[in-house]
N, C-alpha and C positions, 0 to 999 in steps of 0.2 A: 570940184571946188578945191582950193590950194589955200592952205594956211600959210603964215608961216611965223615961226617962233624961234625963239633962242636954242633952246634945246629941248628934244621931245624925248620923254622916260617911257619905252617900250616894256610894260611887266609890273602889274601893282601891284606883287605878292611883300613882303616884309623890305627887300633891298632897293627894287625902286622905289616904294614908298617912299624907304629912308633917304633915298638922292634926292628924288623931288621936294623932300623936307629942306634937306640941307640947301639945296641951290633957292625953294624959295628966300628960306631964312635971308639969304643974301640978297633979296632982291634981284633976283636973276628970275626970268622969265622962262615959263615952262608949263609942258601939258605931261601930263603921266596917262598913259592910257592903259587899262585891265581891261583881259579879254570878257571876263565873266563878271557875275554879280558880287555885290559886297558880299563878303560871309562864305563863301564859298569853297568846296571842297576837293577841287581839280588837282591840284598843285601840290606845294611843302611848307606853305604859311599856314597852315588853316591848325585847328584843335583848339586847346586848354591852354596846353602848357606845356614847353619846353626845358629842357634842363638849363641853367647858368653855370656849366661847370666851368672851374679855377684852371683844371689838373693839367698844364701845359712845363713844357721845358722849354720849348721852341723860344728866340728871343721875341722874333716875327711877331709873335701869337703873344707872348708874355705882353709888349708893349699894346698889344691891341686892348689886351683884360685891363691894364691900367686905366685907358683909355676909356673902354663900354661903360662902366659903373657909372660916372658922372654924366655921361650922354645920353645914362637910363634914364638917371634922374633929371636932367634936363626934359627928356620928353612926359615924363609924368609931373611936371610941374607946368609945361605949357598947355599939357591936355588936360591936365587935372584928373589924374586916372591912375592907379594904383598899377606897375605893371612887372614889379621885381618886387617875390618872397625869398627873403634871404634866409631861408630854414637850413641851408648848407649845404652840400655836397659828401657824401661817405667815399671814399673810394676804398674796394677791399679783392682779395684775389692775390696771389702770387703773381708781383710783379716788379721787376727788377728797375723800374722807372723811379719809383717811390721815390726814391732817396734824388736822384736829380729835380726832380719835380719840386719837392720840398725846398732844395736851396737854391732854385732859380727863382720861385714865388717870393721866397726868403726874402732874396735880393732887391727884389720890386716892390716891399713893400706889402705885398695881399697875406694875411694869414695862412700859414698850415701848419695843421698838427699833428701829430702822431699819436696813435690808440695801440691798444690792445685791443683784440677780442674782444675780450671781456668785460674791459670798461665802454667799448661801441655797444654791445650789447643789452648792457646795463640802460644805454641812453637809447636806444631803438629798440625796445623788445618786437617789433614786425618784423624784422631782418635776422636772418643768421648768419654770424660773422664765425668765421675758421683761419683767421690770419689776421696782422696787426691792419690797421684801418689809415690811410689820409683822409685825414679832416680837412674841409675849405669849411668856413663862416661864410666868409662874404662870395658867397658861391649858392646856390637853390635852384630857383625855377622862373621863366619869364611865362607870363601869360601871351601868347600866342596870338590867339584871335585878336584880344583888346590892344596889343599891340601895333598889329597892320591897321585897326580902326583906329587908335590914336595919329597912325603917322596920316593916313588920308583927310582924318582933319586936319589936324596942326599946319598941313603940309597945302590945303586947300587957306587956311586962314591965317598962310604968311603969303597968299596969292598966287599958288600952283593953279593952274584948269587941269582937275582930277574926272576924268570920265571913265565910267564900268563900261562895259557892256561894249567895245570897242575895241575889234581883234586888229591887232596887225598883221596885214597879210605878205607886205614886202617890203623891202629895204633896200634902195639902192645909192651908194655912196659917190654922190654927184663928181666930187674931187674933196681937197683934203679940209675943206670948210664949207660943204654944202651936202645935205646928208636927204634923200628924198625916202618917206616912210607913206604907202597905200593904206589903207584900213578901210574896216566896214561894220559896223554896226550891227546891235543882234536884230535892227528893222531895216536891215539892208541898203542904210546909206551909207555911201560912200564917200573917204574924205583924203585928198591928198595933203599931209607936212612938210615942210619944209622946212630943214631948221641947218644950225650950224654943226649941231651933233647930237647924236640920237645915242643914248643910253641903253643898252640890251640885256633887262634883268627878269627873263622868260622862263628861266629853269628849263625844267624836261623838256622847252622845246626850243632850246638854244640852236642846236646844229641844224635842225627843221628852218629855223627864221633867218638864220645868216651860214650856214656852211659851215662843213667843220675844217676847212682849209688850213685856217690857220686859229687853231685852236687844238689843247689837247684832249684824246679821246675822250666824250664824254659818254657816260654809261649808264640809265634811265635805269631806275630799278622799283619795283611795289614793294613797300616795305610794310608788314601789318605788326605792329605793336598790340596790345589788348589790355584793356580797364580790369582790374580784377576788385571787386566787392572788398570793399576793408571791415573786417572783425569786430574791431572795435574805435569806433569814431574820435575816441579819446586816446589815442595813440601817436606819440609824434613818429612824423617821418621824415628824414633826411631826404633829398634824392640822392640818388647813385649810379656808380658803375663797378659792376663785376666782372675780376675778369678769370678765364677759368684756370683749373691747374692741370695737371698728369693723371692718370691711370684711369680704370673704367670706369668710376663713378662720373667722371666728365664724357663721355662717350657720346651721348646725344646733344652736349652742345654744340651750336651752332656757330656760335662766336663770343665777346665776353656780350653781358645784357648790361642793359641804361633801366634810369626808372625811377621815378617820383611820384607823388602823393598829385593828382589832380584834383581839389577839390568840389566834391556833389558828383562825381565819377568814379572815383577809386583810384588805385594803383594802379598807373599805366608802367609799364613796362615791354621790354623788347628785345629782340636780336639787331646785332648793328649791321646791315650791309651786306646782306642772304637773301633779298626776297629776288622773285624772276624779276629778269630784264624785259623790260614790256613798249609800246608806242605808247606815248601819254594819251595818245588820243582812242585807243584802245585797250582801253585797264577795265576786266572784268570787277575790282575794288574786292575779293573776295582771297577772305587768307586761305596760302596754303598749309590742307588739312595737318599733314605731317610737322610744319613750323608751328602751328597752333600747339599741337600736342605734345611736344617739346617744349615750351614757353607754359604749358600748363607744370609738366613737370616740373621745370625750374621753380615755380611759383610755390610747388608744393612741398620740395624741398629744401627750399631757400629763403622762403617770405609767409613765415609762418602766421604774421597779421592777417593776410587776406582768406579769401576760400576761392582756389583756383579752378573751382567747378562756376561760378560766376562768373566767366570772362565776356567780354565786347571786345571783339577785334575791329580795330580801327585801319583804316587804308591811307598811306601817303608815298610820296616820291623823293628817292635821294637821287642829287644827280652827282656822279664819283668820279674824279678823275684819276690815273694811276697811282698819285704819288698822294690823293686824298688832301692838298693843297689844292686851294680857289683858283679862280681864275678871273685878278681885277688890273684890265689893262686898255691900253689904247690902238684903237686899228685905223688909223686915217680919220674917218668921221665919225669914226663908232668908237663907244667906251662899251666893254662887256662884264658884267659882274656872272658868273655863272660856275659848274663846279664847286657849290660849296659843301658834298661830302658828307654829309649827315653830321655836320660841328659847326656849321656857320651861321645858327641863329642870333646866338649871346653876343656877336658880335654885330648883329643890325646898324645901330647907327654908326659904327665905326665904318662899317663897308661902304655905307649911304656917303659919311664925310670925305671917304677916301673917291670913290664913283665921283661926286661933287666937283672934288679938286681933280680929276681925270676931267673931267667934262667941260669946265670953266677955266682950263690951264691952270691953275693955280699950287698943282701937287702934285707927286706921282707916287703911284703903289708901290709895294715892298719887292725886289728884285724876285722875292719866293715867290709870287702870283702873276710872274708876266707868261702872255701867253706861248709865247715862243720858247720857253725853258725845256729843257729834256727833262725830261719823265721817264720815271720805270715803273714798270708794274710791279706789285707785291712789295714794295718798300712798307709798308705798315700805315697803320698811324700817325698823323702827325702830335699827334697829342703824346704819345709814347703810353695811352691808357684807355687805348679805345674814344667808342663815338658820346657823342653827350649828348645829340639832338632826341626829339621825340615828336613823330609824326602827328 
């Protein structure tokens, strides 16, 4: 059997979603197909809740934070679903970014502040702060789950055909406007697409579904984050990012940690971009013990609200590329969103817009995200303050 459609969105984790929102909104015709069931926990869409963090320099990334805020709010006004808490962002740790960060957000328009200690601590007694603090306001936490189920409505009742349960198994690019995509069903029907171009937002199994030919390294990694029991329910919490300093009392970190208040789970928190490198199709979902016990310590040291003897380690997947920049470009009849690093949540619908205009010609992505750019490894962060995501 041969369909054929306008454009078919291979991956309905948070980014295709967001394409398939954006191109139906336009009245552009499309099928988004999820290998798995709704709710599901395979992939790097799935949990509570994700960080909103501000803390960029990048101009790239400043213009996109401009951008997400009102495109949240657009999507929680079509879905009518609550999906951004703006409790803030704390950023604290020795780090010599602070001050750019501060007067490029400046610039844009989005609040930041500057703390002390003292007075962060004052407003977050869960947290211990040893260094001045950036404040974001308009910076918190997205809710996750309810998010990817916001966009598969919304996105299903501007006229997408949203189907779970519908793996793609192959992709081959007819020529430079004819895109042929195999699938099969988890009751083993079988459907051939035909479209003018097929969107490829698979995550962990990007290079698996199209090659990594022409695309940069991409590096599949388990990441376990863990819910830790909060103290006292009456405590506000910021989310945040730590990042470490010198000498041996840093000795067992791992990298700087993320983390926010999830609420009716506790404090989630995490190490950014350390778990093993794995097959997504092979993730035993189980922390490792040595990462856990280190993330216990930090907790006990540092997040004096919780009791770090109650933890839930949670399992997800960052997919990283060298330079920790995405990767949203066009290849003949494929557009790829993929590569988003453990920082590409808060920016969902902006990816989804920009995917959109990649797909329906009408845009093209930021020169930073094409996939043919040189990369190096070990260039850092792009954020200049660590990761923001939460599995």
């Amino acid at each position: 059997m041969v369909t054929r459609v306008g454009t078919i969105v291979v991956g309905g984790g948070a980014m295709g979603a967001a394409t398939a929102w954006q191109l139906a909104r336009r009245g552009r015709e499309v099928v988004l197909l999820e290998r798995w069931e709704p709710g599901h926990r395979m992939g790097a869409s799935h949990g509570a809740t994700r960080n909103f963090n501000v803390a960029y320099a990048d101009p790239t990334y400043v213009g996109m934070l401009a951008e997400a805020l009102p495109l949240w709010r657009e999507l929680e006004d079509e879905s009518g679903t609550t999906l951004l808490d703006l409790v803030g962002v704390a950023n604290h740790g020795p780090s010599e970014a602070f001050d750019d960060v501060h007067a490029a957000l400046t610039a844009a328009g989005i609040p930041a502040e500057s703390l002390s200690a003292k007075q962060a601590a004052k407003r977050w007694p869960g947290i211990r702060f040893d260094t001045r603090v950036l404040f974001n306001e308009q910076a918190g936490r997205v809710r996750a789950d309810a998010s990817v189920r916001a966009l598969h409505e919304t996105a299903a009742a501007a006229g997408a055909d949203v189907r779970h349960r519908m793996q793609a198994t192959r992709i081959d690019g007819v020529d430079d406007g004819l895109v042929r995509v195999a699938s099969v069903s988890d009751a083993g029907v079988a459907e051939v697409f035909e479209a003018r171009t097929a969107v490829v937002t698979v995550g962990a199994w990007t290079t698996k579904l199209i090659g990594a030919e022409r695309l940069p390294r991409l590096v599949v990694t388990q990441e376990q984050p863990a819910h830790f029991a909060v103290r006292d329910e009456a405590t506000a919490w910021p989310s945040f990012n730590h990042f470490r300093g010198a000498g041996d009392a840093y000795d067992y970190w791992l990298s700087p940690v993320y983390g926010m208040l999830s609420p009716g789970e506790g404090v989630k928190a995490g190490w950014h971009g350390v778990g093993p490198v794995v097959d997504p199709d092979a993730r035993d979902f189980e922390a490792v013990p040595e990462q856990l016990a280190a993330l216990q310590r930090y907790a006990r040291e540092w997040l004096p609200g919780v009791d770090a003897d109650l933890a839930v380690p949670v399992s997800c997947t960052y997919t990283t590329t060298p330079d920790e920049h995405f990767v949203l470009d066009r290849l003949g009849p494929l557009v790829v969103g993929a590569g988003f690093s453990g920082h590409g949540f808060k920016f969902t619908p902006v990816i989804g817009r920009i995917l959109a205009d990649l797909a329906d010609g009408s845009g093209r992505a930021p020169e930073l995200f094409a996939a043919d750019r040189a990369v190096a490894a070990g260039v850092g962060s792009p954020t200049g303050l660590g990761g923001s995501r939460v599995g």
